[in-house]
N, C-alpha and C positions, 0 to 999 in steps of 0.2 A: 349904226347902232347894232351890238350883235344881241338876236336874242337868245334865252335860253331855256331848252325846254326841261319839264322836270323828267327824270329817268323812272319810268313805267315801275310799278309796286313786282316784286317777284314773290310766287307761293313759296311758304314756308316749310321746309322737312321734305322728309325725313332728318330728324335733326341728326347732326355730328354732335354725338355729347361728351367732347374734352370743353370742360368746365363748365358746361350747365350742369345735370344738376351733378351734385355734390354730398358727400358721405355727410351722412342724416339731416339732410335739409329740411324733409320735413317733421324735424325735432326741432320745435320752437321751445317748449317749456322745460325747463331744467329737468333732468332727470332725475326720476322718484317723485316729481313735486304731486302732494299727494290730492290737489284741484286738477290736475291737465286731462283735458277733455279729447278725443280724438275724432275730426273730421274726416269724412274718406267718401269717394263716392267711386264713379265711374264717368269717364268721357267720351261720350257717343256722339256719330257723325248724326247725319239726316237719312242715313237708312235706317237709324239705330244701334249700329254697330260700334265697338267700341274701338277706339282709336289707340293704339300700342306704345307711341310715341310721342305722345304730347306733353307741354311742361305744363303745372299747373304753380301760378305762385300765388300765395296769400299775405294781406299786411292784416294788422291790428292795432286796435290801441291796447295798452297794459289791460289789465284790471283796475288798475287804479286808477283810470283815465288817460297815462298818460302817453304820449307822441313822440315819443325821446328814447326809444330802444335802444339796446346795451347795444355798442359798437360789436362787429364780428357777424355780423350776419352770413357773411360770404367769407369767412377765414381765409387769404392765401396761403401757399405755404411757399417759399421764400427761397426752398431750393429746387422745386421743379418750377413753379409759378401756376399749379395747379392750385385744387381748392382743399382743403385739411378740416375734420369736421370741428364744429361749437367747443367751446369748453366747457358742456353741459352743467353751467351753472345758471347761467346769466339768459335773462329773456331779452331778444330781440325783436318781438312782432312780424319778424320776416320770415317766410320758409318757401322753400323751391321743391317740388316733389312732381318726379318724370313718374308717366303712366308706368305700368307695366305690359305683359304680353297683351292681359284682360283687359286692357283701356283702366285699373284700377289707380286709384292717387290715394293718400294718406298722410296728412299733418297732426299730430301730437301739437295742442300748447294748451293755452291757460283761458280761461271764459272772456269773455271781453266785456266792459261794462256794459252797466244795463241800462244807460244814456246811447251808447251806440252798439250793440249788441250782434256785431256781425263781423265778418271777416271779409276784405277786399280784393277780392279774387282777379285776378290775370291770366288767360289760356294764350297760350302759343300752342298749335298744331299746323298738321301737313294740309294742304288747299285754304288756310289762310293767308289771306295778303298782309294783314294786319291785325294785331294780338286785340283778343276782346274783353272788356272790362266787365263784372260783375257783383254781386254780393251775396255771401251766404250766411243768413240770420241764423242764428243758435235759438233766439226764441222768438215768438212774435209781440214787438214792442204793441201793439195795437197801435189804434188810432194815435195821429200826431208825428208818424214816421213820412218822411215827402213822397220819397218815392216809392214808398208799397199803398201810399194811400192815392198815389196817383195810377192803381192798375188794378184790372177786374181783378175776382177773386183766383179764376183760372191762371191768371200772369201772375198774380202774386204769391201761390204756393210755390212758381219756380224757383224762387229764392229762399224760403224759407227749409229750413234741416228737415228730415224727419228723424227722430229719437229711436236708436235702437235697443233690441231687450238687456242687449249687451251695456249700452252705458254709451256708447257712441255717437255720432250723428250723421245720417248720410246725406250727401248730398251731389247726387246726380248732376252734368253741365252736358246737356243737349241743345248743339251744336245749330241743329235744326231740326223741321219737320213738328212730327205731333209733341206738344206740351214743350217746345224751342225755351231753354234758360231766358229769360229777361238779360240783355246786354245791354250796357250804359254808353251814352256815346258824351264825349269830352271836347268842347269846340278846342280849335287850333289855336295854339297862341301864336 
């Protein structure tokens, strides 16, 4: 019987980004649409520091509830086979948006209902083995939400936005160390 072992996890990045991320990924809401909200924070390791190179992606449901996003999230384009941006109409729930030098990220879209009121965040950066799952509330549903009612108050401002004077919402993803994001873990199927 031969056995076989599994091939050890390798850290992630400095990423090569042909076709991650991709021209305006983090424009999810139709351009002009005059509800689109903008998300943005910063992605900082466990000294603090902010990380240059990391992707950040988010999912949503519509507004309207719904879990059926306009097809195109990731546009091909057909004669290089790279990525080509949205056709700034149509909402997809999906956006990919690389840090920049500052460790900063930023998605444009549309509020998310106010049954589920958050965006479903996914970090890939450098010294991870594996990409972390998380969530960032636009407000706080109160009581009745599982998992912010499953964590002190200190755990659970790290998922929640804070509102800027601007009109935006930031939202910080600390990687580790003091006030560490709340990360979701997903049994194996």
């Amino acid at each position: 019987m031969i056995e076989y072992l599994l091939t050890p996890a390798q850290t992630i990045g400095p990423f090569f980004g042909y076709a991650l991320p991709h021209p305006a990924g983090g424009d999810i809401a139709p351009l002009g649409h005059p509800d689109a909200v903008t998300v943005h924070g910063t992605v900082l390791d466990g000294a603090g520091q902010p990380i240059p190179d990391a992707i950040v992606e988010t999912w949503q449901a519509a507004p309207d509830g719904g879990l059926h996003g306009a097809p195109g999230s990731l546009p091909r384009n057909p004669v290089d086979g790279g990525t080509r941006p949205r056709n700034g109409v149509d909402f997809t729930g999906f956006g990919r948006a690389a840090t920049d030098a500052a460790g900063h990220w930023s998605v444009r879209t549309l509020p998310p209902p106010a049954d589920r009121p958050y965006l479903a965040v996914c970090v890939f950066a450098r010294g991870l083995t594996h990409h972390l799952f998380t969530r960032a509330y636009l407000t706080d549903p109160g009581p009745g939400d599982v998992l912010l009612d499953g964590l002190d108050a200190a755990r659970r401002e790290t998922l929640i936005t804070r509102p800027q004077p601007d009109g935006t919402h930031r939202f910080d993803i600390r990687l580790q160390g003091e006030k560490e994001t709340v990360f979701l873990e997903f049994p194996e199927q």
